[in-house]
N, C-alpha and C positions, 0 to 999 in steps of 0.2 A: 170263824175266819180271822179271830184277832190274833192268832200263830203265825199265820200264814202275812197279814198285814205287816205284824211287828218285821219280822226276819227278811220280808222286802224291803223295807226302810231302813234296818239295817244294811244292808247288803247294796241298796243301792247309790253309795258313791262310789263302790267297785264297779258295778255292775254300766254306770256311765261312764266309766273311763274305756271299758272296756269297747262300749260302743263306740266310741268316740274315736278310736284306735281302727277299727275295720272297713270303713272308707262305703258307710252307704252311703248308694247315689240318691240325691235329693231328687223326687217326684217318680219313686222307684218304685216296684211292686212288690213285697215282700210276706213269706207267713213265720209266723211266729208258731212252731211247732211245739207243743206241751205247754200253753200261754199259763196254765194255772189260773188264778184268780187276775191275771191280765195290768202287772205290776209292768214287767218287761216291754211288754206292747205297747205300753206308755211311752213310756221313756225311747223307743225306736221311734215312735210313731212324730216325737219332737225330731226326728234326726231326718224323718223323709220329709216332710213337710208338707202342706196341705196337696197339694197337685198329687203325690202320691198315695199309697193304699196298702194298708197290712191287715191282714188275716190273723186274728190269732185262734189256733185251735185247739180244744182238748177233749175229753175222753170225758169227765166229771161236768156234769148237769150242773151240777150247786157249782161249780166254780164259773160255767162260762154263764150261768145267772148273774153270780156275783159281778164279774167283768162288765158285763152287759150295763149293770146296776150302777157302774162304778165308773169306767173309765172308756167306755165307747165314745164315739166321737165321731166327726165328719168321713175322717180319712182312718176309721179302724172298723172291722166289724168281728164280733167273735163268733163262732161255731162250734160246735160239738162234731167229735170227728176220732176217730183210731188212724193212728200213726204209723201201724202195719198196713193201711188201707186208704191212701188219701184219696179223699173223693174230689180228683181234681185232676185237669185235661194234663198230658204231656207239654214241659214246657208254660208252664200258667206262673212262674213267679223269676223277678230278679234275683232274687237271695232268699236264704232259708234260713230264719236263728233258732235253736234247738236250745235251751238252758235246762241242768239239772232232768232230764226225760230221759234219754237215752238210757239207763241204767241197765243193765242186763241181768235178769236174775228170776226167779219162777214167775211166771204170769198169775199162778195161783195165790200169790203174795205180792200181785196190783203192781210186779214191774211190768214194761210191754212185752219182753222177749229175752231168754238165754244169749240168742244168739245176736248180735245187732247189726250185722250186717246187709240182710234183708230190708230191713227198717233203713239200715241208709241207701241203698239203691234204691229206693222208694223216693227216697229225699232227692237222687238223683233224677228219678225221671221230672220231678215236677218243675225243678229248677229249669231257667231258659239258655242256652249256649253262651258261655259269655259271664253266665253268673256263678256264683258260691255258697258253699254253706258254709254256718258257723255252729259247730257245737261247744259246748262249756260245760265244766263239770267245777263242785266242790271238791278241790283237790287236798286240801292239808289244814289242819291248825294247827295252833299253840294258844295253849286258853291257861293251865295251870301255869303259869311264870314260877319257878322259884324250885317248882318240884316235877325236873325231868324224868327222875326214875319211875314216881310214881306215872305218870301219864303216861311215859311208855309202855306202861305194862296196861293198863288204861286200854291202849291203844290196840292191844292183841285179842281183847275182846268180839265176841261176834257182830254186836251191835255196833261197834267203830270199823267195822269193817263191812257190814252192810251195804250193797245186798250181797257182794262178792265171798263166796265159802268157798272152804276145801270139795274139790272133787270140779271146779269151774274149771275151762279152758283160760291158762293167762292171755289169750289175746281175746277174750273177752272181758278184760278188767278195763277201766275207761281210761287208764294212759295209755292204754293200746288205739287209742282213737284215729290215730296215723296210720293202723294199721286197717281200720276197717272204712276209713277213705279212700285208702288207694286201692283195696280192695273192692268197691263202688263204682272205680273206676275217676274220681276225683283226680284232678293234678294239680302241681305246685304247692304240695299241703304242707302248711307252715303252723310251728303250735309253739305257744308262747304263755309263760306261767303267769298271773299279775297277783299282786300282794295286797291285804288293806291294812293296816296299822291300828292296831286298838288301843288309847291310851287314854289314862284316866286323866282330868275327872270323867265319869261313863255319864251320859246323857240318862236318862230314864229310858227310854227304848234300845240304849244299849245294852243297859242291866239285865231291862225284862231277856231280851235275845241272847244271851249271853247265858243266861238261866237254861232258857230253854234248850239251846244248843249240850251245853253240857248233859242236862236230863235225857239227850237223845241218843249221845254218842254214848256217855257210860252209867246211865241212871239204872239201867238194868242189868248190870255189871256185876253183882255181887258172887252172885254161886259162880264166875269166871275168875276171880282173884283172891288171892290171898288175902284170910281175917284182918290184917294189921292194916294194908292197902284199901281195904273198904273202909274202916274205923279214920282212918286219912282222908279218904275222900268225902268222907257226910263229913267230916269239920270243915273242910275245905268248902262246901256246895253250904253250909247251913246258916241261913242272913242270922242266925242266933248265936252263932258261934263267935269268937274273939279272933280269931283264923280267918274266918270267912273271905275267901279271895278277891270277890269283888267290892271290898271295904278297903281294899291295899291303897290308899293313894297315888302309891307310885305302880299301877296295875298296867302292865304290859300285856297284850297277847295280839296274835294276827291270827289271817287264815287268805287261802288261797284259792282261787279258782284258775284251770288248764283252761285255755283254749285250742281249740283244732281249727280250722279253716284251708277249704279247697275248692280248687273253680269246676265248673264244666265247662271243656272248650269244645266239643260234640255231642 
């Protein structure tokens, strides 16, 4: 679980502003849909405040152990639960927060579903009249500062594109996400980009995530790119190397997360 730790801790001074920004009601009712290891739950769970009550749910045993383990508390409780199947009455929550879940892409490769539409009418029935969902997706980086070419091409790879491939419907890519709200039947759907700023010196847990991130998006990149573009990128990735990018002092990069949000008014 210490991937999954590091890259919440990362991730969350974005991740509170973001909350911060969507107006839950204090002593609300809310589920935390795809809670993960139950980092997010947290941090909402500060914004409803004791009188209220969040669900977070997921699909993985070891994670809502870990949650359980970790961050449960008065006013949260975690579950195990499928997100094409919520086991839960019409109407049972204030709001819905969905982080990084929604993904659309073979269920045989542990996304929930192709198609995500379904999965959000789902979100709609549970939601109560009056309330909203919020989805959020890892929308963009910039992690190589200095060498745009190369990361562009980086970025053509299958693994940076993940889970979305050739022969998917684009409105099932996740900036379609206004389209599969209104689609739900959602109104007033408003979506808004937010940024975090990476700048050195890197903490140690921004190093290790920083690591890791890159190892995710292009570590697997090789037979995708061109000899000379891999031979660039291990100098670039290797804490051995005199190159090595996160040794730059002056190291720059961001990254980006979409938000969606829509009410139900019936």
């Amino acid at each position: 679980m210490h991937t999954y730790e590091c890259l919440s801790k990362f991730r969350e001074p974005l991740i509170r502003s973001i909350i911060e920004s969507i107006d839950i009601p204090t002593g609300s009712i809310g589920l935390d849909a795809g809670c993960g290891i139950g980092s997010c739950t947290k941090l909402l769970a500060e914004f409803v405040g004791e009188p209220g009550k969040i669900i977070g749910l997921d699909l993985s045993k070891d994670f809502i152990q870990y949650a359980k383990n970790n961050y449960q508390t008065t006013n949260i409780q975690f579950k195990e639960g499928d997100i094409n199947s919520l086991a839960f009455s019409d109407n049972s929550f204030d709001w819905l927060w969905s982080a990084d879940t929604v993904w659309p892409g073979p269920k045989e490769l542990g996304y929930p579903a192709e198609d995500p539409v379904p999965i959000i009418e789902e979100f709609y029935r549970v939601i109560r009249p009056g309330g909203f969902v919020v989805l959020l997706f890892w929308s963009s980086q910039k992690l190589l500062a200095g060498h745009p070419l190369l990361e562009a091409r980086l970025n053509t790879t299958s693994s940076a594109t993940a889970p979305f491939r050739n022969g998917m419907k684009p409105t099932n890519h996740i900036l379609n996400g206004k389209h599969w709200l209104k689609k739900a039947n959602f109104k007033d759907v408003v979506v808004k980009t937010y940024l975090r700023d990476i700048v050195a010196p890197l903490s140690e847990n921004d190093r290790n995530a920083l690591n890791m991130l890159i190892q995710m998006f292009w570590g697997d990149s090789e037979t995708e790119v061109a000899e000379v573009d891999w031979k660039d990128f291990k100098r670039l990735r290797d804490p051995d190397s005199n190159d090595y990018i996160l040794n730059n002092q002056h190291y720059y990069g961001f990254y980006t997360y979409t938000v969606f949000k829509g009410i139900k008014y019936s």
